[in-house]
N, C-alpha and C positions, 0 to 999 in steps of 0.2 A: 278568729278563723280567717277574715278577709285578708291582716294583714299577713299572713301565713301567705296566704295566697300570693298577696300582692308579692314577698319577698321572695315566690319561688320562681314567680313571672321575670322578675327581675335577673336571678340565678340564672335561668334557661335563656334571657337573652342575651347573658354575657358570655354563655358556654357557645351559643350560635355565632356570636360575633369574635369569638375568640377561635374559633374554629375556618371562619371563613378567612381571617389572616393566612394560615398557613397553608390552604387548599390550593394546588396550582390553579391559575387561571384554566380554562379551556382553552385561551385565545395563544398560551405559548407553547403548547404541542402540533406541530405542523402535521394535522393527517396524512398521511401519503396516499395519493390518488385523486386528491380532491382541488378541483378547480384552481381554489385562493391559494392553494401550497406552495403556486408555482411563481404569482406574485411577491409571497414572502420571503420567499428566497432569491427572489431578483432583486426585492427592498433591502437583503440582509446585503447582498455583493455592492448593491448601492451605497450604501448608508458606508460599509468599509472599505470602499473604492478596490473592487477586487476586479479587475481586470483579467477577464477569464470566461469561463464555461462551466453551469452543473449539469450534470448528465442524472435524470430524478426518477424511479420508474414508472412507465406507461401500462399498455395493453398490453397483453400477450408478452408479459419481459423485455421490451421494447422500451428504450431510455427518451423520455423528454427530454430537449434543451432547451437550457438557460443561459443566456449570454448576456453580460455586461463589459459593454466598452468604456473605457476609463481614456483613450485617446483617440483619435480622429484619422493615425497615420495606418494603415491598414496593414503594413508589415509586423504591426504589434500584436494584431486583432489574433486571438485564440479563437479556432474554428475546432470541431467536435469530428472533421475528416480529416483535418490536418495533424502531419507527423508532432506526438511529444516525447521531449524526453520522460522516461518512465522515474529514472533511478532507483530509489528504493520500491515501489510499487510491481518491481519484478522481480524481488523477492519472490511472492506469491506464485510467479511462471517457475521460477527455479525449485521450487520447494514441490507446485504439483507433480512436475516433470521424477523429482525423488519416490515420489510416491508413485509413479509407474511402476519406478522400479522395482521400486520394492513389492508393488503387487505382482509382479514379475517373477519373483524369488529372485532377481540376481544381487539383491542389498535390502539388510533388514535395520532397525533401529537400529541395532547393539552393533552392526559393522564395522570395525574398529577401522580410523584412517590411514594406519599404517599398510594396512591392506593393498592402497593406493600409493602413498607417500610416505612411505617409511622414513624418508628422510629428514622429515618433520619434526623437529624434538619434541619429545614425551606423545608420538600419533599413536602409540600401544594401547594409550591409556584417556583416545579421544575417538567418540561415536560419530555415528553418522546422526542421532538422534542429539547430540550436546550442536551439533554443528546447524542445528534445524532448528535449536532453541535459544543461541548465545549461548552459551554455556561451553564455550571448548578450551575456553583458557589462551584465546589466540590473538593477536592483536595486530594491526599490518594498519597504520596514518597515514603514510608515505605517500606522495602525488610526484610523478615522472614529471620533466621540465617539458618534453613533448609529449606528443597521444604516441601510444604503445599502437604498431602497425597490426600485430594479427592476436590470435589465440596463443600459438608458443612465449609470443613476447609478454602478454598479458600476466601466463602461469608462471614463465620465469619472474617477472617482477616480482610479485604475487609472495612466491617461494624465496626470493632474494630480501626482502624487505619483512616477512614474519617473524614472531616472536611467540611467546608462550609464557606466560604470569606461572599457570598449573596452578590455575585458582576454582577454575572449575565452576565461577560463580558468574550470575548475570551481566553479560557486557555486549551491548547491541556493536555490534564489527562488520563490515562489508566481508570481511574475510572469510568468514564461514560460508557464506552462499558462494562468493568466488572458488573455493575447495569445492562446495557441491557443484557448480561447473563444469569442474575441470572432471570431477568423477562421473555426473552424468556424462562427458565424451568419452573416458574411458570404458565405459560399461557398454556403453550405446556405437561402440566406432565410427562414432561421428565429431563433425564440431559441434558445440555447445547449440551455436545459431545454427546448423542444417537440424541439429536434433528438434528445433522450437520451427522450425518453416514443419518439418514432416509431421509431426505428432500437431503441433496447434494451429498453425496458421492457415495450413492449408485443407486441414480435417472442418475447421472454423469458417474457411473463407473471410484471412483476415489480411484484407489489401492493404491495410498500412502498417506496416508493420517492419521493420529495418536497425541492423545493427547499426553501431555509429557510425564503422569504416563507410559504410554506404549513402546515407545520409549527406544531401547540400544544406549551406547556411540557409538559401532560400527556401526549405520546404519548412521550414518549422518557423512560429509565432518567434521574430527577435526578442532579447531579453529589455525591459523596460529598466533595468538599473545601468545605469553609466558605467558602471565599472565591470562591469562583466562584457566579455565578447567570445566571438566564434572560440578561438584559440583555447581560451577555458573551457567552457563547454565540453570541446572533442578532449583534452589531457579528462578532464573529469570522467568521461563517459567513457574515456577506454580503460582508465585502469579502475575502472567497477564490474570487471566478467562478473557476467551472472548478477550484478546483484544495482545496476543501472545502463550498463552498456548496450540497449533497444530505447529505441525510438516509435512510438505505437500511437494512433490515433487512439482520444476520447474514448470515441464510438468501437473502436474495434479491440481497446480494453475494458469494456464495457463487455462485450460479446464473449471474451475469454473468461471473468469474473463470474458471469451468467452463468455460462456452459458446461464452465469444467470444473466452477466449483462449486455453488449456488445448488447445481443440481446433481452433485455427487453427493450424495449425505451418506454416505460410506466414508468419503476422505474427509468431510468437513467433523463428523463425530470421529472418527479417530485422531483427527488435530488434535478435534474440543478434550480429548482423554486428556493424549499428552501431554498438552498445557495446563491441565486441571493441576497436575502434580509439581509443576514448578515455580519458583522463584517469582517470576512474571511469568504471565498466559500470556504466550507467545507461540507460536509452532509452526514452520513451513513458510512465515513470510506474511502472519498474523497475528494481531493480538483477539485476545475474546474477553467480551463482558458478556454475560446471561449468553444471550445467542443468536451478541453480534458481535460482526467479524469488520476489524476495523485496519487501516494502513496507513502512512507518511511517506510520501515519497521527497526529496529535496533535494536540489545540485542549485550553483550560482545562475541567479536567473528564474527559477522554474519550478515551483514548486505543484501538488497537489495529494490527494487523499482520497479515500473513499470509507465509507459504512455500509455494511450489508447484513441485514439479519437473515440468518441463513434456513430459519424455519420457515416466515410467511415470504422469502428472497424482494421482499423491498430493497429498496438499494438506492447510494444517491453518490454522485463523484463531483470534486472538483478540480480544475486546472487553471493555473493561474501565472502570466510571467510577470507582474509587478509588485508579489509579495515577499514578504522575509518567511523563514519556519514561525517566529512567533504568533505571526497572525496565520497562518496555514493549521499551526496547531488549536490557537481559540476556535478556526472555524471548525477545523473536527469538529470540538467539542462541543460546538454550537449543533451541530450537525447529529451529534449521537443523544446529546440531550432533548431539541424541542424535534427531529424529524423520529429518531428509534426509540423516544420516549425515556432512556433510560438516565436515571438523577441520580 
């Protein structure tokens, strides 16, 4: 009987120590809210020399900052008031702005884009909801040798330079948000930018906020890669309407994140639908896991990101001029794993 015993003793402490192997620590889930979260994440931008800002959330929806400097020359330094490029990150401004609309009645999913541009080959047989998710079959690489001067020249490009697979199948394109663009002006009889000062910026009180044409080299953090300068930057950020071409402080995309979408849970569960049913969960300028809502933004020079669960609207961003996409995307995922908990 004893050794009965002794060998069950034995059983139950391998099944304990075999269990505690695979248990996440505690210590690699970053609470959100809590004192030390704020150190570990100034240790993570340390340890991988990120040069930049995280915006983490505080009180009342209100963003802490995180800033690590990685150089001494203060024209480098990322500030959380100062202009960034957004790029891809304004996806998400173009995509709410559709969903005005469409609470609007004046454009619904199924809107077909001939509607708008007929001239488009095969726009018969391409949505306003394929255009919201990648999915339009469209394709446009092309980069102008100068910056494109306004909105007409943008669309002409835009229109001069597409293509169409008529695949219908997942392909992340700036093209699709640039068409949604040009269609919120035509809906809206505004430009794209008056349409985003009336409806967010100014409803928001968001003082930093600026198309490229508008924008000096001096207001924004310079790029920390040699090979990049002004010149690229502005070709880059004008021929991305709609879908990179604003310039937006941290803090005052923080505030648009918050506001317009964090706390619509109307538009964020109707995303969360329409990405349920596709290829990749994507919608509007989003991907979603469980029920968080995650982004990539990237141009030469500039990268950043954010994560927001859109249930408890934790949320955390970052912006960064001296990393590549590679490390921009580990940090997401560093970001979606130990801060939104999700493995």
């Amino acid at each position: 009987m004893r050794l009965k015993k002794i060998i069950l003793y034995i059983f139950l402490a391998i099944c304990i120590f075999s269990v505690c192997l695979f248990v996440v620590p505690s210590g690699s889930r970053i609470d959100p809210g809590l004192k030390n979260s704020q150190k570990q994440l100034k240790d993570y931008m340390k340890s991988h020399h990120i040069n930049g800002v995280m915006l983490v959330s505080g009180k009342d929806g209100q963003p802490n900052v995180i800033k690590n400097n990685e150089t001494s020359n203060k024209n480098d330094l990322v500030n959380a008031d100062q202009l960034f490029p957004t790029a891809s990150l304004q996806k998400i401004i173009t995509g709410t702005a559709i969903y005005q609309l469409q609470q609007k009645g004046q454009l619904n999913w199924n809107t077909p884009l001939s509607k708008y541009y007929p001239q488009v080959s095969g726009s018969q047989d391409i949505t306003i909801r394929e255009l919201m998710n990648h999915t339009s079959g469209l394709i446009n690489n092309a980069r102008p040798s100068e910056p494109l001067k306004n909105q007409e020249e943008q669309i002409a490009y835009m229109l001069k330079y597409m293509q169409n697979d008529h695949l219908h199948t997942w392909d992340y394109q700036d093209v699709d948000y640039e068409l949604l663009a040009a269609i919120i002006s035509k809906e809206s009889h505004l430009s794209y930018n008056d349409y985003i000062q009336k409806n967010f910026a100014k409803p928001l009180k968001l003082r930093q906020i600026k198309d490229y044409s508008e924008v000096n080299q001096n207001e924004i953090p310079q790029p920390m890669s040699s090979n990049v300068d002004w010149h690229k930057v502005v070709v880059t950020t004008s021929s991305d309407f709609g879908a990179g071409n604003l310039f937006i402080s941290p803090n005052d995309y923080w505030k648009f994140v918050y506001n317009s979408v964090l706390k619509d849970p109307k538009m964020i569960n109707e995303y969360a639908q329409q990405a349920k049913h596709q290829e990749v969960a994507y919608f509007g300028g989003v991907y979603f896991e469980d029920d968080v809502i995650r982004a990539e933004g990237s141009i030469p020079g500039y990268n950043a990101c954010f994560v927001a669960n859109y249930k408890t609207k934790e949320m955390i961003m970052l912006f960064s001029n001296n990393i590549n996409y590679l490390t921009l995307k580990k940090a997401s995922d560093y970001l979606l794993h130990h801060y939104m908990g999700l493995f």
